[in-house]
C-alpha positions as CSV (number, residue, x, y, z in Angstrom):
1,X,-8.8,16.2,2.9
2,X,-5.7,16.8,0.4
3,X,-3.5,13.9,-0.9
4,X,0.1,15.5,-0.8
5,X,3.1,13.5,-2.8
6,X,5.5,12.6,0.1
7,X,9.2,14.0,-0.1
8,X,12.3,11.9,1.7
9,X,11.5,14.7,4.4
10,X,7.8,13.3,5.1
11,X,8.4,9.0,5.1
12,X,8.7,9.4,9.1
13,X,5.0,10.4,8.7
14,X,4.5,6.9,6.4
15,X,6.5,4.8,8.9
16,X,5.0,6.7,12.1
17,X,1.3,5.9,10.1
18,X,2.2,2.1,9.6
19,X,2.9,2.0,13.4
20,X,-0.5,2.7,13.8
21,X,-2.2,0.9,11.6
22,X,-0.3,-2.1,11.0
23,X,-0.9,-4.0,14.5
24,X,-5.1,-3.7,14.3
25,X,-4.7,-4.5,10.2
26,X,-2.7,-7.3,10.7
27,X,-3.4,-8.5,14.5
28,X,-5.2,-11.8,13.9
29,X,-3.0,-12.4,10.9
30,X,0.3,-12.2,11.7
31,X,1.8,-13.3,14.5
32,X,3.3,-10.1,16.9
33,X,6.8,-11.4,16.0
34,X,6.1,-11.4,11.9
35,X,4.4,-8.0,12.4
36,X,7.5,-6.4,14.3
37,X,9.3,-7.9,12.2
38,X,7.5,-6.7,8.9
39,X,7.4,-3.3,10.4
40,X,11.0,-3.2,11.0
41,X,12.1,-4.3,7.6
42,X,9.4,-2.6,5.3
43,X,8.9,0.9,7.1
44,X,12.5,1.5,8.4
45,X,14.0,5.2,6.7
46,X,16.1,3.4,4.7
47,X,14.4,1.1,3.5
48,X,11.5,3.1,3.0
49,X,14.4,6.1,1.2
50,X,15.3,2.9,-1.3
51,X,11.5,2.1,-2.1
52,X,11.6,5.6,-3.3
53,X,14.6,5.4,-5.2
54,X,13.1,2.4,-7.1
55,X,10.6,4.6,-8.2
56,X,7.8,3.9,-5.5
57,X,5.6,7.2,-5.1
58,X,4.4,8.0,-1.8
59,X,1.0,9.7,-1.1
60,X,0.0,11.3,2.1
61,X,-4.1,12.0,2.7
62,X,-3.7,15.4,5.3
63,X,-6.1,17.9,6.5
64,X,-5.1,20.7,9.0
65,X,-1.8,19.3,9.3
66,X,-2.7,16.3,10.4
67,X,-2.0,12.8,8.4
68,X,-4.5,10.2,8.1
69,X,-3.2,7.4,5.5
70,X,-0.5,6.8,2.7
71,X,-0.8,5.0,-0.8
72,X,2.7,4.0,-2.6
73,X,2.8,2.9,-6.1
74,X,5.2,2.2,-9.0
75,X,4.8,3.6,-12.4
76,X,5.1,0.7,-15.1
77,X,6.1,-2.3,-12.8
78,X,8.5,-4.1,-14.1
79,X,8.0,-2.5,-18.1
80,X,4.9,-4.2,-17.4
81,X,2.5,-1.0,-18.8
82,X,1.0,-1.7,-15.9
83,X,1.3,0.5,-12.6
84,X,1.6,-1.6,-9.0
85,X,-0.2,-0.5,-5.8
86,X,2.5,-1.0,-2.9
87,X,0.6,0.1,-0.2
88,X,-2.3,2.0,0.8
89,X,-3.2,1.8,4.1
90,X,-5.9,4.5,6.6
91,X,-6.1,5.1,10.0
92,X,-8.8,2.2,12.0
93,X,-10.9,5.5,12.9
94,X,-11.2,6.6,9.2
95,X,-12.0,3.7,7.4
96,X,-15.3,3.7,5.5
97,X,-15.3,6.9,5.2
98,X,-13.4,7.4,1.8
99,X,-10.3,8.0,2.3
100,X,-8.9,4.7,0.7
101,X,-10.8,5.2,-2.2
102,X,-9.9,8.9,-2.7
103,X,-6.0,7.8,-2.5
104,X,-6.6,4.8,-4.6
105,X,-8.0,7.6,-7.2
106,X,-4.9,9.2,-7.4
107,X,-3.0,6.5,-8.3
108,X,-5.3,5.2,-11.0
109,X,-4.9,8.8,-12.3
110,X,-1.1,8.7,-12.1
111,X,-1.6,5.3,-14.1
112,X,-3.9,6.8,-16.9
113,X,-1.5,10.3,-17.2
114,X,1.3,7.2,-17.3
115,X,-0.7,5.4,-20.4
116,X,-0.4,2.6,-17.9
117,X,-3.4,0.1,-19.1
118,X,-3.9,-1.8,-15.2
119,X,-3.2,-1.4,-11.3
120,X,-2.2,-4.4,-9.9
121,X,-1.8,-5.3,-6.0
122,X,-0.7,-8.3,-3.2
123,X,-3.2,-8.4,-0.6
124,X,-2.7,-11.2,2.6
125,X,-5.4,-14.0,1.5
126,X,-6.6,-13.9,4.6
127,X,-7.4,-10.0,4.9
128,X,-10.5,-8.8,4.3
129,X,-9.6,-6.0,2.6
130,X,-9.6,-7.8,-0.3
131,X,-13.0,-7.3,-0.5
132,X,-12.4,-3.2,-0.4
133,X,-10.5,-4.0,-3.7
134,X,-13.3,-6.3,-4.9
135,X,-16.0,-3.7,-4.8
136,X,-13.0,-1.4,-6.3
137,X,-13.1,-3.1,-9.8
138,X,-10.3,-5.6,-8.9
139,X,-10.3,-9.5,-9.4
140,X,-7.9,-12.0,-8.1
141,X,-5.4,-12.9,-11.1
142,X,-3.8,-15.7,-8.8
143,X,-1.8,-16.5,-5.6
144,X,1.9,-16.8,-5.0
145,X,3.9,-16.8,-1.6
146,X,7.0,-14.4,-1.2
147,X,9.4,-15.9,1.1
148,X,10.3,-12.6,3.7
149,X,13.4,-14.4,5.5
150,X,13.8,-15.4,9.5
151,X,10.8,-18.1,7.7
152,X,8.0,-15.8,7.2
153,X,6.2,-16.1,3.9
154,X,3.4,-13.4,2.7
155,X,0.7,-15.1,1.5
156,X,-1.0,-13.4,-1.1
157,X,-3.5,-12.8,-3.4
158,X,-2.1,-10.7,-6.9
159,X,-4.8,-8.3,-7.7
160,X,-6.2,-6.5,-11.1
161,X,-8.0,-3.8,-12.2
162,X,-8.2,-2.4,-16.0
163,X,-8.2,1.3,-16.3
């Protein structure tokens, strides 16, 4: 298994990958409508080309041409010093078997060649992969609730990790 940095060329393979992922993650969280819409608004080209302009890094985990997961993360999050963990998400079939944890490895490491001195992360209070990020090193720092439009709101956690 490589981790690959993802060109403009390859975020069909971060959308088609959320696609998959997104309605077992997320189906006794979100309602089907907040999911589509979610989907729609987050992993669109566009708006997945303007993430990257913002300075969100993509990661894809491959082996034999085949893609398994994606990380994104921002350098220095708002000239924080601090680096922010945007997504990292793996196929259902693959997790437990390290994949999330190799792909979170590469962003602490982009952090630490950054001098960035934390990762930070949202996680859905009611996911349980917060306890992934628990046995990761993180700690919950505090709550807050984005407001998404159409009425949604993400409720999350805000995550932290030194490095």
């Amino acid at each position: 298994m490589q981790v690959l940095h993802a060109d403009k060329d390859q975020l069909h393979i971060v959308r088609d990958l959320a696609y998959k992922i997104w309605p077992e993650a997320y189906e006794e969280i979100l309602s089907e409508a907040q999911l589509d819409y979610m989907l729609e608004n987050f992993y669109a080209i566009p708006a997945l080309e303007e993430q990257m302009e913002k300075g969100h890094v993509f990661l894809l985990a491959e082996e034999n041409d085949v893609y398994y997961g994606f990380a994104s993360y921002e350098i220095n999050c708002n000239n924080t010093g601090k680096t922010k963990l945007h997504k990292i998400y793996v196929l259902p079939e693959t997790q437990g078997k390290g994949l999330g944890k190799l792909l979170l490895s590469e962003v602490e490491k982009a952090a630490l060649n950054d001098g960035n001195s934390h990762l930070f992360l949202n996680v859905n209070r009611y996911n349980s992969a917060q306890e992934f990020y628990k046995r990761l090193g993180f700690v919950i720092v505090h709550e807050e609730d984005i407001e998404i439009g159409r009425g949604y709101l993400m409720e999350d956690f805000v995550m932290e990790k030194p490095l």
